[in-house]
MARBA-3410 file (N, C-alpha, C, O; in Angstrom, 1 decimal):
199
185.5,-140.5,46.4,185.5,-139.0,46.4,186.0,-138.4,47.7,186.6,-137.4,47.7 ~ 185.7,-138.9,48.8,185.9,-138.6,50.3,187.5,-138.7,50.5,188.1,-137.9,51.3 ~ 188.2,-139.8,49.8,189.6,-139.6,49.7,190.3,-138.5,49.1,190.9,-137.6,49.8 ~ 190.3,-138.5,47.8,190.0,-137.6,47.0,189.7,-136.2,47.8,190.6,-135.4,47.5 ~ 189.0,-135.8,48.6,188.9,-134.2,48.9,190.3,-134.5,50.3,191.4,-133.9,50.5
189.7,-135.4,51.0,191.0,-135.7,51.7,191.9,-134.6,51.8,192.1,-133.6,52.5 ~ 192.7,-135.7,50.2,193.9,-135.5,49.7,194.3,-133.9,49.4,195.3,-133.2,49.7 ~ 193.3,-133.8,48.9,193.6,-132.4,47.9,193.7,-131.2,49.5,194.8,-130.7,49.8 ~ 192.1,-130.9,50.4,192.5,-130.2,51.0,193.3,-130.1,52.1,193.4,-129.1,52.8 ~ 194.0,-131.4,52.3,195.1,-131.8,53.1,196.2,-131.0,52.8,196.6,-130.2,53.5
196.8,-131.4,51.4,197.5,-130.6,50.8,197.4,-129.4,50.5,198.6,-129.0,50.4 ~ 196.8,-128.7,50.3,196.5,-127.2,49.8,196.8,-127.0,51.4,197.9,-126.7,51.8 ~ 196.2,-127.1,52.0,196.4,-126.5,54.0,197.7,-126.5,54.6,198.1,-125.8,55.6 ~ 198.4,-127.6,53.9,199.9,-128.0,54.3,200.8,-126.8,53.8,201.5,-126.0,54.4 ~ 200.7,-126.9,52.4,201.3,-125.6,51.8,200.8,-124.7,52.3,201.7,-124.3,53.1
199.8,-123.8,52.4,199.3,-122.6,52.9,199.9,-122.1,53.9,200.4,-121.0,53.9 ~ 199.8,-123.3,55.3,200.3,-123.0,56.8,201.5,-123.5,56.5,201.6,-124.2,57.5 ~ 202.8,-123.7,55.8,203.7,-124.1,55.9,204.8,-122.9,56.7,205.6,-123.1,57.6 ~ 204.6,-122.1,56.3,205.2,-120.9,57.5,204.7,-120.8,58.7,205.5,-120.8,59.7 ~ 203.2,-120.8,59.1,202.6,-120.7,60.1,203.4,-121.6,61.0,204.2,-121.3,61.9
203.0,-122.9,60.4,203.5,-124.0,61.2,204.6,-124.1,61.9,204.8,-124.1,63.1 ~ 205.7,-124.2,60.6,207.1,-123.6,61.2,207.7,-122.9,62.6,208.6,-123.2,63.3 ~ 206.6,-121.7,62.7,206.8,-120.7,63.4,206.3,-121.4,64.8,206.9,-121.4,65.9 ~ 204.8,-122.1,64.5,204.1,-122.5,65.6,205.6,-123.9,66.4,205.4,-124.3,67.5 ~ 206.4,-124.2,65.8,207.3,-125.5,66.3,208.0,-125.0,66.5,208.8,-125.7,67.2
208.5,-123.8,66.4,209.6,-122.7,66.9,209.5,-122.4,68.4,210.4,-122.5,69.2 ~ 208.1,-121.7,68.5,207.6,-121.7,69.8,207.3,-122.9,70.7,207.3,-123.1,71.9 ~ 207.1,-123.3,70.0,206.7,-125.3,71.3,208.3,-125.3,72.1,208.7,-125.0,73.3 ~ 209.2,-125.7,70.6,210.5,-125.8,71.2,211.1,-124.7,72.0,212.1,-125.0,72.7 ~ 210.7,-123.5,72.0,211.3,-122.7,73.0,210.8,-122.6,74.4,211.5,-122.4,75.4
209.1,-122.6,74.2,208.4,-122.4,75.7,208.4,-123.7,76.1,208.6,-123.8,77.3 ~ 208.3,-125.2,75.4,208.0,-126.2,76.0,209.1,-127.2,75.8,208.8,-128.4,76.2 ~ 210.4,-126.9,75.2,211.2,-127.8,74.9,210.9,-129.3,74.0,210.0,-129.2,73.2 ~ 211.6,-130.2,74.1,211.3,-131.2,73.1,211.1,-132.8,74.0,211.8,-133.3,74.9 ~ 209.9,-133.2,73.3,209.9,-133.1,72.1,209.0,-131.8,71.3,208.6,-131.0,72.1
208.8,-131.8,70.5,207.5,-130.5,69.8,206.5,-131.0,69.5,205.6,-130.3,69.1 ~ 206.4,-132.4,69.4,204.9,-133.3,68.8,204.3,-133.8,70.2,205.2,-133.9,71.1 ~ 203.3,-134.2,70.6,202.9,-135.2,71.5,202.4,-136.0,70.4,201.9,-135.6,69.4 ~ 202.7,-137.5,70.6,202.2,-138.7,70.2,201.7,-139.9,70.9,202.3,-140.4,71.8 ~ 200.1,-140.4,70.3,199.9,-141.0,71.0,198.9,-142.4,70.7,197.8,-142.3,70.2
199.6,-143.4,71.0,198.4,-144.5,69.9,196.9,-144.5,69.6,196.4,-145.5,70.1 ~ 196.4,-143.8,69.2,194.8,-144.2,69.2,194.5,-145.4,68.0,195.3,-146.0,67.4 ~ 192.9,-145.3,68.0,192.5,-146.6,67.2,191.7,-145.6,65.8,191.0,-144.6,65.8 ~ 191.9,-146.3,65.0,191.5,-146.1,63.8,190.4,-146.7,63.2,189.4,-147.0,63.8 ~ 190.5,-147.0,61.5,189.3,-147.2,61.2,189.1,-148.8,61.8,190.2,-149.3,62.1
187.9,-149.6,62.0,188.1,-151.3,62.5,189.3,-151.2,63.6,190.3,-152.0,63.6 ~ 189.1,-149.9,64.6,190.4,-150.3,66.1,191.4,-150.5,65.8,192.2,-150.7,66.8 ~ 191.9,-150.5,64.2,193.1,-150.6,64.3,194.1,-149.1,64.8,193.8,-147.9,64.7 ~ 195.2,-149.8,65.4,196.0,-148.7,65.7,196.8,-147.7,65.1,197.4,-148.1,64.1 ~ 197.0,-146.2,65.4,198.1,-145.7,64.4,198.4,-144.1,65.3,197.6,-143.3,65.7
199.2,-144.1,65.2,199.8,-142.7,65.4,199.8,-141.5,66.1,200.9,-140.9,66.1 ~ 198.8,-140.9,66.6,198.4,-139.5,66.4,199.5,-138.3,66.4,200.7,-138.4,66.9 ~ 199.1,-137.3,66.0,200.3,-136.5,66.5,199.8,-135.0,66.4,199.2,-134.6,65.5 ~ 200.2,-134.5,67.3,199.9,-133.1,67.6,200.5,-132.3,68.1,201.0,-132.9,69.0 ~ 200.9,-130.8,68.0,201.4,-129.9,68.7,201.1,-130.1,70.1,200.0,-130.3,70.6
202.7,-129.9,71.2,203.1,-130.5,72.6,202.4,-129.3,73.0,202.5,-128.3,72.4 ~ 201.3,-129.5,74.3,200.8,-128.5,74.7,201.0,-128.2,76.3,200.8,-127.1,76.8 ~ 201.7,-129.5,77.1,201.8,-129.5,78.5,203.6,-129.6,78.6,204.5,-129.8,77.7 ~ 203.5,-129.5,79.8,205.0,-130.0,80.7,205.6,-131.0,80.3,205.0,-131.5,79.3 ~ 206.8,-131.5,80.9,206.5,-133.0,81.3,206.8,-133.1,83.1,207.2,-134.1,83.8
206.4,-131.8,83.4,207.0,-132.0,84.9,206.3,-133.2,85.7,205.6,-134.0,85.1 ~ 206.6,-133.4,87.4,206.6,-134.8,87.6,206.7,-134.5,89.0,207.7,-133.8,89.2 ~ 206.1,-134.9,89.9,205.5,-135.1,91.1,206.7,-136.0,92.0,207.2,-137.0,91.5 ~ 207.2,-135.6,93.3,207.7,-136.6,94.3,207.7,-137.9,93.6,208.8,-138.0,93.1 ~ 206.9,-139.0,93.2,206.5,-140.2,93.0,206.9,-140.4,91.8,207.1,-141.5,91.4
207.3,-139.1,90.8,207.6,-139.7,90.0,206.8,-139.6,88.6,207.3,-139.8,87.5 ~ 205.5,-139.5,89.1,204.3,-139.7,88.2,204.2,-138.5,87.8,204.6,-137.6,88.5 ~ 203.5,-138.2,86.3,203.1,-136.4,85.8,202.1,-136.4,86.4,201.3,-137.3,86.6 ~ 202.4,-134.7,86.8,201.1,-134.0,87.7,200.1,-134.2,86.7,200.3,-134.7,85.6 ~ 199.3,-133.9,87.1,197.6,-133.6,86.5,197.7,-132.4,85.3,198.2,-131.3,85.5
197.0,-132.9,84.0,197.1,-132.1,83.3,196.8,-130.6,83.3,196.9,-129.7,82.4 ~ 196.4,-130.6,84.2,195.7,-128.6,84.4,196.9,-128.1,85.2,197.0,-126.9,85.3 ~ 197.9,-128.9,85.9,199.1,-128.3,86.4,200.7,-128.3,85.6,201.8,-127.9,86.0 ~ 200.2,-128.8,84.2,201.3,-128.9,83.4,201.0,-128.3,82.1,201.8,-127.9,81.3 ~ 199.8,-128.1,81.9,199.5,-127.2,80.4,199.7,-125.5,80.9,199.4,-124.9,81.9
200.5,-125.0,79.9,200.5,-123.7,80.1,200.2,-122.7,79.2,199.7,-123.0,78.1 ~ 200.5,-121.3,79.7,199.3,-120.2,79.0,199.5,-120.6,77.4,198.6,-120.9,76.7 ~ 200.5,-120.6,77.1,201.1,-120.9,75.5,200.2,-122.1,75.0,199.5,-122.3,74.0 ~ 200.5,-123.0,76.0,199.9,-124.5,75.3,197.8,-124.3,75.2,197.0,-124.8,74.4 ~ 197.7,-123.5,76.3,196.2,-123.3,76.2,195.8,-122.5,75.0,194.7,-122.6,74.5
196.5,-121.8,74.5,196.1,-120.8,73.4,196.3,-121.5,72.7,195.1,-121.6,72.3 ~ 197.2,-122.6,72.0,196.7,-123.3,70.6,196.1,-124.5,70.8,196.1,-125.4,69.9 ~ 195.4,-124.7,72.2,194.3,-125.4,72.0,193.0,-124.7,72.0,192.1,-125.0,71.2 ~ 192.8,-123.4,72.9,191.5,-123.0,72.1,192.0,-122.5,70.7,190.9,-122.3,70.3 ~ 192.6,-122.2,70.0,192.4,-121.8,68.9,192.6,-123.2,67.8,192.7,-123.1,66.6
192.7,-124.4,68.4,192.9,-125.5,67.6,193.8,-125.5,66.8,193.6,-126.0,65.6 ~ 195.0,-125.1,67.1,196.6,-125.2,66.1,197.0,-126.5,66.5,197.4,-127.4,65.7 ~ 197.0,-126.5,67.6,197.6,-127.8,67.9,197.2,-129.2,67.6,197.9,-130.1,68.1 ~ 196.3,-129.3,66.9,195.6,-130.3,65.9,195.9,-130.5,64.3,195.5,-131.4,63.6 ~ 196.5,-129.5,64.1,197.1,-129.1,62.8,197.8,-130.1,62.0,197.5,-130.5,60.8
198.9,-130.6,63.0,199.9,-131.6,62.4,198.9,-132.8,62.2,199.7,-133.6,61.8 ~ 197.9,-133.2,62.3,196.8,-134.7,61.9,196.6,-134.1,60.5,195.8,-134.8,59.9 ~ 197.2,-133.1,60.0,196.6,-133.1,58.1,197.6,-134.0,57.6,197.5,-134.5,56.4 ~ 198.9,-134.4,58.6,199.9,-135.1,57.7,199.3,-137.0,58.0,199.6,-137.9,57.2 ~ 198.6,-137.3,59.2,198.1,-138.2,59.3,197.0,-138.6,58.3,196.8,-139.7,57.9
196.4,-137.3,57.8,195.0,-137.6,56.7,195.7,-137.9,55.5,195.2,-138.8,54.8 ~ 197.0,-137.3,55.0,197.8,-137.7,54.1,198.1,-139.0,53.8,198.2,-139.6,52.7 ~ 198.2,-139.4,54.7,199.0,-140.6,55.0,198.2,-142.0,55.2,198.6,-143.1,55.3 ~ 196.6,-141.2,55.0,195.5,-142.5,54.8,194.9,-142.8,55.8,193.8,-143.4,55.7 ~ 195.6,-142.3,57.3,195.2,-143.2,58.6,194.1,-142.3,59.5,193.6,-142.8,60.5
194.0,-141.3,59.1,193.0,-140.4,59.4,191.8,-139.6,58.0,192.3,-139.3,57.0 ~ 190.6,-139.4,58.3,190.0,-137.9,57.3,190.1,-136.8,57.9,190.8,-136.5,58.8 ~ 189.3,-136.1,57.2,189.3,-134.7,57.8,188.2,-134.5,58.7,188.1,-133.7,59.7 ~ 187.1,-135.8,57.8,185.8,-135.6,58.9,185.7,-136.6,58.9,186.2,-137.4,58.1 ~ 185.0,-136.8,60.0,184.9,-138.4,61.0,184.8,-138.5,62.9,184.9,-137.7,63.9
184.4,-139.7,62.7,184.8,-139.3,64.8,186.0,-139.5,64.9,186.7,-140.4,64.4 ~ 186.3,-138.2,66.0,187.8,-137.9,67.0,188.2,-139.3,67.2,187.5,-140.2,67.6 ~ 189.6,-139.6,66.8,190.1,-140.8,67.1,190.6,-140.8,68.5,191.2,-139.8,68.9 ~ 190.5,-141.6,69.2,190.3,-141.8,71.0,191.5,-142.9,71.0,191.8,-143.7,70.1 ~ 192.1,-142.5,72.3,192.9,-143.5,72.6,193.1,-144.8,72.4,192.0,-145.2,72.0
193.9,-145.9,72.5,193.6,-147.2,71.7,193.2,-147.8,73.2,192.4,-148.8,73.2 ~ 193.5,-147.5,74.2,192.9,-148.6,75.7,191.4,-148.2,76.2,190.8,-148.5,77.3 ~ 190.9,-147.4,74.9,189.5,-147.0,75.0,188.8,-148.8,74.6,187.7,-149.2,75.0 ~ 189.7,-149.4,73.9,188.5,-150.1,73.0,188.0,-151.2,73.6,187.0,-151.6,73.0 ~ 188.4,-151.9,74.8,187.9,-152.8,75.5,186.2,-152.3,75.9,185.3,-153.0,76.2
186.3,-151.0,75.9,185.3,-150.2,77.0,184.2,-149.6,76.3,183.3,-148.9,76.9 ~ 184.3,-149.9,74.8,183.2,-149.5,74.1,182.0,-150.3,74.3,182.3,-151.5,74.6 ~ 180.6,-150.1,74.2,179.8,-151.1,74.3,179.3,-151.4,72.8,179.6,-150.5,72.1 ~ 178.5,-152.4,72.1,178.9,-152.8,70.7,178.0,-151.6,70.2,177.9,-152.0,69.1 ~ 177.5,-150.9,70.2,177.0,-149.7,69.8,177.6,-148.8,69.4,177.2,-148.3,68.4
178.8,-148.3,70.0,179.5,-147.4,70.4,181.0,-147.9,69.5,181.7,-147.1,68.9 ~ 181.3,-149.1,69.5,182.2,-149.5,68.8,182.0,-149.5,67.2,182.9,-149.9,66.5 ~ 180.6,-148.9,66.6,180.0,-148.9,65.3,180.6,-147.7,64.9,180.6,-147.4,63.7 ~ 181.3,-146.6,66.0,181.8,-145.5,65.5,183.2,-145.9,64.7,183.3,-145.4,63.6 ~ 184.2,-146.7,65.2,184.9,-147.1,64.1,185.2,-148.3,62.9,186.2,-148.9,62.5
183.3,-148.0,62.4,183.2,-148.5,60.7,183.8,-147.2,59.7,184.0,-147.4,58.5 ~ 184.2,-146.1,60.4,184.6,-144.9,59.5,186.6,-144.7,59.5,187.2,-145.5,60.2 ~ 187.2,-144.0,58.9,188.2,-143.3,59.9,187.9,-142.5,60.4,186.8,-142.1,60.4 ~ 188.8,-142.1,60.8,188.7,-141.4,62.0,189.1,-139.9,61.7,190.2,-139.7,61.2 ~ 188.4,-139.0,61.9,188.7,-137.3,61.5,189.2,-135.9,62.0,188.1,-135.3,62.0
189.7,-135.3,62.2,189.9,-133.7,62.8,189.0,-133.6,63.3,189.1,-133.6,64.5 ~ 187.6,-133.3,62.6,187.0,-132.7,63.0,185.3,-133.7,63.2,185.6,-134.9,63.3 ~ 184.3,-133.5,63.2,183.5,-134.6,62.8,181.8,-134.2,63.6,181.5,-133.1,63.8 ~ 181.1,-135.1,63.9,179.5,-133.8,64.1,179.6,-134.1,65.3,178.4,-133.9,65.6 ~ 180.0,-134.4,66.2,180.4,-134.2,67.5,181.0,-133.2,67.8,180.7,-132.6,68.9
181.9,-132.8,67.3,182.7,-131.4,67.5,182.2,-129.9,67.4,182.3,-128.8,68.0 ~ 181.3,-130.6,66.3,180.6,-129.3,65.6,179.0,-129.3,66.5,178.3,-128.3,66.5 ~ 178.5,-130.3,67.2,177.5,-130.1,68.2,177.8,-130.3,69.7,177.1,-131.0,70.5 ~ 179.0,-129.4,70.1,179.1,-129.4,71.3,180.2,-129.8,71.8,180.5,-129.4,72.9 ~ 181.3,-130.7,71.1,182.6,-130.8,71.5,182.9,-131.2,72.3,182.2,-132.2,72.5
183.7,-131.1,73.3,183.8,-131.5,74.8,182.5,-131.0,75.7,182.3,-131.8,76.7 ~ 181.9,-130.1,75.6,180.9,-130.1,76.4,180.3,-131.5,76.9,180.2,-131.8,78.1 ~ 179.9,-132.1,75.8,179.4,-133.2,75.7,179.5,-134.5,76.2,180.6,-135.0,76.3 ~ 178.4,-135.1,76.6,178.9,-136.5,77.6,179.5,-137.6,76.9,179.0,-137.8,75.8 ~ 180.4,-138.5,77.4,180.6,-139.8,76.3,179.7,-140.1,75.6,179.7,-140.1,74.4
178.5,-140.4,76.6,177.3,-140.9,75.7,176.8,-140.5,74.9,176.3,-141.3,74.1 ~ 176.7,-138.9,74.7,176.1,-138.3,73.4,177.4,-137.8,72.5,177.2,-137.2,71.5 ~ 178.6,-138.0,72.7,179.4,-137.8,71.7,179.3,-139.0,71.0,179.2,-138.9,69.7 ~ 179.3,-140.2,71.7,179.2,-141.7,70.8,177.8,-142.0,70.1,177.7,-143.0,69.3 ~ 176.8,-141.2,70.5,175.6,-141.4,69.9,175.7,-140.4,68.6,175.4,-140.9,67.4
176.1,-139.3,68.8,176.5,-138.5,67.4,177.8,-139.1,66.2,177.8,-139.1,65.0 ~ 178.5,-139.5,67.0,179.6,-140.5,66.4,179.0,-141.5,65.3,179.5,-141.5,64.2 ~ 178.0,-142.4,65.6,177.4,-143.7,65.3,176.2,-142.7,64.6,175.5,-143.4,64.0 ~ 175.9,-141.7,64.5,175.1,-140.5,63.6,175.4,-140.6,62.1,174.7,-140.8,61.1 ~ 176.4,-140.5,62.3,177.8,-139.8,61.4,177.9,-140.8,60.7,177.6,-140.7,59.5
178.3,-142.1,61.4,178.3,-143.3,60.6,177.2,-144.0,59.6,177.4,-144.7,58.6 ~ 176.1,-143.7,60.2,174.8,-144.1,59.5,174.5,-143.2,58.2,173.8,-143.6,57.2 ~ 175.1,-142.0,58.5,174.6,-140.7,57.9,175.7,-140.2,57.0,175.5,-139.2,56.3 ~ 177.0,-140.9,56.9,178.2,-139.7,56.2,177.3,-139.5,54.3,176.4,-140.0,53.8 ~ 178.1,-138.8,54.0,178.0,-138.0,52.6,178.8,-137.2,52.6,179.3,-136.6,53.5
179.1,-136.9,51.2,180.1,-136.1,50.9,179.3,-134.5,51.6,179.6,-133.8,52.6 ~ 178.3,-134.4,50.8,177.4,-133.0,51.7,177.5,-132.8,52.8,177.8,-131.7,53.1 ~ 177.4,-133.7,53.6,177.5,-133.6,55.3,178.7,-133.3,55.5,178.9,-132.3,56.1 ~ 179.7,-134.0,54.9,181.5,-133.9,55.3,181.6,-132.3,55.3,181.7,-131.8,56.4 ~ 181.4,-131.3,54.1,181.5,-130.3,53.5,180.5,-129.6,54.8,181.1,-128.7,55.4
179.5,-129.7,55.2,178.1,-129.1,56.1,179.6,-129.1,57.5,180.0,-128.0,58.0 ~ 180.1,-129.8,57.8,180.5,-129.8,59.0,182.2,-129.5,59.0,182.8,-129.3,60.0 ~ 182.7,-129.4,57.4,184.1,-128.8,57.9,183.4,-127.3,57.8,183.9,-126.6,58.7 ~ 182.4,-126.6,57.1,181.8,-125.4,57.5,181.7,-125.1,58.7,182.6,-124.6,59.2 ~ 180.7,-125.4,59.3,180.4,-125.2,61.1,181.8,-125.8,61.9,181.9,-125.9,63.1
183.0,-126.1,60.9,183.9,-126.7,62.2,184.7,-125.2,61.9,185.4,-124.9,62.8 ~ 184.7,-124.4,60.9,185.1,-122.6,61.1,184.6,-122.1,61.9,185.4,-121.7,62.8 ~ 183.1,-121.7,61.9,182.5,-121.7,63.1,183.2,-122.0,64.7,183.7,-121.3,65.5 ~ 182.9,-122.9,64.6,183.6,-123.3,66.2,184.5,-122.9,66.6,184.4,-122.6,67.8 ~ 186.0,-122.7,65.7,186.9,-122.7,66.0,187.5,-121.2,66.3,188.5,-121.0,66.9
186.5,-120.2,65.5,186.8,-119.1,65.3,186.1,-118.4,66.8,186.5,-117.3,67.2 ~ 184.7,-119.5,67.7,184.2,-118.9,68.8,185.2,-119.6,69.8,185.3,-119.0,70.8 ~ 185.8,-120.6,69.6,186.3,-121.2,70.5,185.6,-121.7,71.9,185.9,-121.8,73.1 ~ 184.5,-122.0,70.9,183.9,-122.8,72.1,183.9,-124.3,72.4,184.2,-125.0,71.5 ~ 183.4,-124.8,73.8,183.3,-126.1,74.0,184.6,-127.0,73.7,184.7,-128.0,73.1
185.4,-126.3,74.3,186.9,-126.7,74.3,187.6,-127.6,75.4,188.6,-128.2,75.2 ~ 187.1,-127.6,76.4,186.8,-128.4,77.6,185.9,-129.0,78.5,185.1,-128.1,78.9 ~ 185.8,-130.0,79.0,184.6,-130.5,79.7,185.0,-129.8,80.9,186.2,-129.6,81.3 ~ 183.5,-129.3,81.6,183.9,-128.3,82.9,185.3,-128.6,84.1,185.5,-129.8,84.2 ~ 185.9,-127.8,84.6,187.2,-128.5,85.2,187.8,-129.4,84.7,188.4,-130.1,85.5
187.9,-129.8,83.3,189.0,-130.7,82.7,190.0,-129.3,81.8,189.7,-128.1,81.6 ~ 191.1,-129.9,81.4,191.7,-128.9,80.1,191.3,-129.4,78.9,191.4,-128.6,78.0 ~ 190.8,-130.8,78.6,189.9,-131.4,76.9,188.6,-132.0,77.6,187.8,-131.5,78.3 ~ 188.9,-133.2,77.2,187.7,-134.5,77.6,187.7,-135.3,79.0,188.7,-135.9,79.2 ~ 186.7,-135.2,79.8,187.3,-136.0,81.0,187.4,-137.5,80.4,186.9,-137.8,79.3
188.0,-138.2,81.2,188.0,-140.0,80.8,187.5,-140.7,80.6,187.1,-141.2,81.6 ~ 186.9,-141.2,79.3,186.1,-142.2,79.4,186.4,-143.7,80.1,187.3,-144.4,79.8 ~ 185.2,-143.9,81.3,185.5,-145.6,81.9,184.5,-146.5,81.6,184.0,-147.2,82.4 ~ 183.9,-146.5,80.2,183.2,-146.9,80.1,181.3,-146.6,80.4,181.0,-145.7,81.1 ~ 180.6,-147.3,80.0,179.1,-147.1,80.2,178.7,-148.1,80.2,179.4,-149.0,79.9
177.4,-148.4,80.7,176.4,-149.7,80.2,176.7,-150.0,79.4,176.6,-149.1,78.5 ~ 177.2,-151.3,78.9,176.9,-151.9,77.7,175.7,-152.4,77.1,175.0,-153.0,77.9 ~ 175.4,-152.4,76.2,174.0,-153.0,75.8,174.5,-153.8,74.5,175.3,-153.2,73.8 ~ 174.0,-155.0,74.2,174.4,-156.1,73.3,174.4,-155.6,72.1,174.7,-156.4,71.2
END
């Protein structure tokens, strides 16, 4: 059944925003040039790897060395507005299509995260992986690794179609206050380097 709504509100969202979107890749490519997606491997359901893709929200400018500056010196006013308003997350409905993501679930995290999980925390990906999920909806980036991965492994013990439905509700909510959009002085999530492991 959880595929199943998946699918359906995947699609219905795709068609709906199919202009929006349009327009939103119009602007990427003009203020931010190309490419207009950022892509980037995270891990999926059992760590496997796949895809992500999202509206480009930074530079790619680049420091003496060579190296890209720090992302609070390459995101700009444009790219900030469709992250607090969460547009730039938009393009993952064609990943939920496509099987390798839900709608609800824990945030899929980088793939060089997974060495650094402790086995508690790696119970977050028995699910796939979602847009949105009860981490987002209780605090979002505010939140410490540790209590995002304890809500994460929540979710997992606890999914239901009811709950899925309870939290794409409150994830309107959120989006519409636009809160808890960055961890203080970061532009998203500061880095996770790991925690205590515990067996």
């Amino acid at each position: 059944m959880k595929r199943v709504l998946d699918v359906v509100l995947a699609s219905v969202a795709l068609l709906v925003l199919a202009l929006p979107l349009l327009i939103v890749m119009g602007l990427v490519r003009r203020k931010l040039g190309s490419p207009v997606f950022f892509r980037q491997t995270r891990a999926g359901l059992d760590g496997k790897p796949f895809e992500v893709i999202k509206f480009r929200t930074m530079t790619d400018e680049r420091g003496a060395d060579g190296e890209l500056l720090p992302d609070a010196q390459r995101i700009t006013p444009f790219g900030w507005t469709i992250r607090r308003t969460s547009i730039d997350e938009l393009p993952e409905l064609w990943c939920v299509l496509k099987g390798e993501m839900s709608l609800v679930g824990p945030r899929p995290l980088p793939a060089f995260y997974l060495p650094l999980y402790s086995a508690e925390q790696a119970r977050r990906l028995a699910v796939k992986p979602g847009i949105t999920g009860w981490a987002q909806v209780n605090g979002r980036n505010s939140l410490s690794w540790e209590e995002k991965f304890r809500l994460d492994v929540w979710y997992v013990d606890h999914q239901s179609l009811w709950l899925d439905l309870r939290i794409l509700w409150r994830t309107i909510g959120t989006v519409l206050a636009k809160e808890d959009i960055s961890a203080e002085g970061e532009v998203s999530a500061t880095r996770f380097c790991g925690s205590e492991k515990t067996p």
